[in-house]
C-alpha positions as CSV (number, residue, x, y, z in Angstrom):
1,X,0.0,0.0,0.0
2,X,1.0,3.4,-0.8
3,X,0.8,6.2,1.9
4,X,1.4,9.7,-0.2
5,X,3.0,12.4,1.6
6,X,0.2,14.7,0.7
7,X,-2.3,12.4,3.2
8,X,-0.2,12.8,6.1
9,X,-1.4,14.2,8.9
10,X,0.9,16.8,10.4
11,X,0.7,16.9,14.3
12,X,2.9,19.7,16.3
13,X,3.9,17.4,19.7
14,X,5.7,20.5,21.4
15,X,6.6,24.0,20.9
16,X,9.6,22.7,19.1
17,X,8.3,19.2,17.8
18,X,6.2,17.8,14.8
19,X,5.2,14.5,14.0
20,X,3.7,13.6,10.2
21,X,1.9,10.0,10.9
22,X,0.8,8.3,8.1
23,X,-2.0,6.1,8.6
24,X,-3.1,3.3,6.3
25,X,-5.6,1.8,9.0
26,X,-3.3,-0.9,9.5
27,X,-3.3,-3.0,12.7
28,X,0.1,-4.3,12.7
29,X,2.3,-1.4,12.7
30,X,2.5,2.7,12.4
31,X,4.1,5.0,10.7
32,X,5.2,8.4,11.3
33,X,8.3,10.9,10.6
34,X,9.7,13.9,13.2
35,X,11.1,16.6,13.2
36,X,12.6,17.7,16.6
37,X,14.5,20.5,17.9
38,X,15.1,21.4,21.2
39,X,13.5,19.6,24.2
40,X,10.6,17.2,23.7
41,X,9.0,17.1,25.5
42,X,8.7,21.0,26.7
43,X,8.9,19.9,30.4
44,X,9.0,16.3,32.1
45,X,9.4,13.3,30.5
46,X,6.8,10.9,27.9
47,X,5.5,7.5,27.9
48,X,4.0,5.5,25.5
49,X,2.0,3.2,27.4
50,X,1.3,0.3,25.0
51,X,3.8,1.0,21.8
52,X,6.9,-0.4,21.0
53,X,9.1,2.6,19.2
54,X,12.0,2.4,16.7
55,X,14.0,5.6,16.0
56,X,15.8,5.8,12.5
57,X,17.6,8.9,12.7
58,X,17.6,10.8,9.0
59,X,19.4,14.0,9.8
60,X,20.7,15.8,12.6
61,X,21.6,14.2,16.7
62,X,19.8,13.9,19.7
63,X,20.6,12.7,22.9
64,X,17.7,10.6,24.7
65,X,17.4,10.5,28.1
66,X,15.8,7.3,30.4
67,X,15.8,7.6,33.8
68,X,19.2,7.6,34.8
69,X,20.9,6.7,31.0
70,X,21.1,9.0,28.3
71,X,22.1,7.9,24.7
72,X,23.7,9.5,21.7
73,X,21.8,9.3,18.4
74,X,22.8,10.5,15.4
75,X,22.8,10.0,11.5
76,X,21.9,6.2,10.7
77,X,21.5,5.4,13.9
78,X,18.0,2.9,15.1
79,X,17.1,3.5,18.3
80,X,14.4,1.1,20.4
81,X,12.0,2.4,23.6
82,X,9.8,-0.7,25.0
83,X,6.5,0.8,26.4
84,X,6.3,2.4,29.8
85,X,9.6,4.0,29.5
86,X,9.4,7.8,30.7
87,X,11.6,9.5,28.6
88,X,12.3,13.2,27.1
89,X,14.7,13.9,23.9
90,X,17.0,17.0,23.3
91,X,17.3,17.3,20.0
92,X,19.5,19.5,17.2
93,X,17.5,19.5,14.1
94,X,16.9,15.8,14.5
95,X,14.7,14.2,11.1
96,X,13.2,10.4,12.5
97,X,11.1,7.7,10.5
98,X,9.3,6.1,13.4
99,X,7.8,3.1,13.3
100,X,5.6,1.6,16.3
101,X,4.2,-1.5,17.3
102,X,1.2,-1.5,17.4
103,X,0.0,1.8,15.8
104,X,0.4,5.0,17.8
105,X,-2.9,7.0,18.9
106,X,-3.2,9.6,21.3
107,X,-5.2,8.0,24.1
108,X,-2.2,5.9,24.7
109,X,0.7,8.3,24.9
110,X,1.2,10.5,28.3
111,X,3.2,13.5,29.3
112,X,4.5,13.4,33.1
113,X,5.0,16.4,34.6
């Protein structure tokens, strides 16, 4: 199945984050690219509750930070985060495909404070 890049759906995840998830209505696996820079999230850490996340990093670095690791990313790196992992990224002009298992939706994914 093709997904054009013209039916994604362009979501802004902080002041300094987008997300473009493209969704086929498949129950196997999602799809989305980011675009970070700076802190994400703004303040605390996320949690994806039920997804398993891979980052492919594109373009730029990151460092991600769980709990008391933090982890270098950049250009061709993957990067794995099981579900229930608080975590917040700092980012420099960071490009990601992300793929998740199962699909991502909102009700799912928390911000802690």
């Amino acid at each position: 199945m093709l997904i054009k890049k013209e039916s994604r759906i362009k979501k802004q995840i902080s002041s300094q984050g987008f997300v473009y998830e493209y969704n086929d209505g498949n129950n196997k696996i999602g799809m989305a690219v980011s675009e970070l820079n700076g802190r994400v999230p703004d303040v605390g850490k996320m949690k994806n509750n039920l997804c398993y996340e891979a980052y492919y990093v594109i373009s730029g670095k990151a460092k991600v930070f769980i709990e008391n690791d933090s982890f270098e990313l950049s250009e061709g790196d993957v990067f794995h985060i099981e579900p229930d992992v608080e975590f917040y990224v700092e980012a420099d002009n960071l490009k990601l495909v992300v793929p998740t298992n199962p699909p991502f939706y909102p009700e799912q994914w928390e911000n802690i404070q």
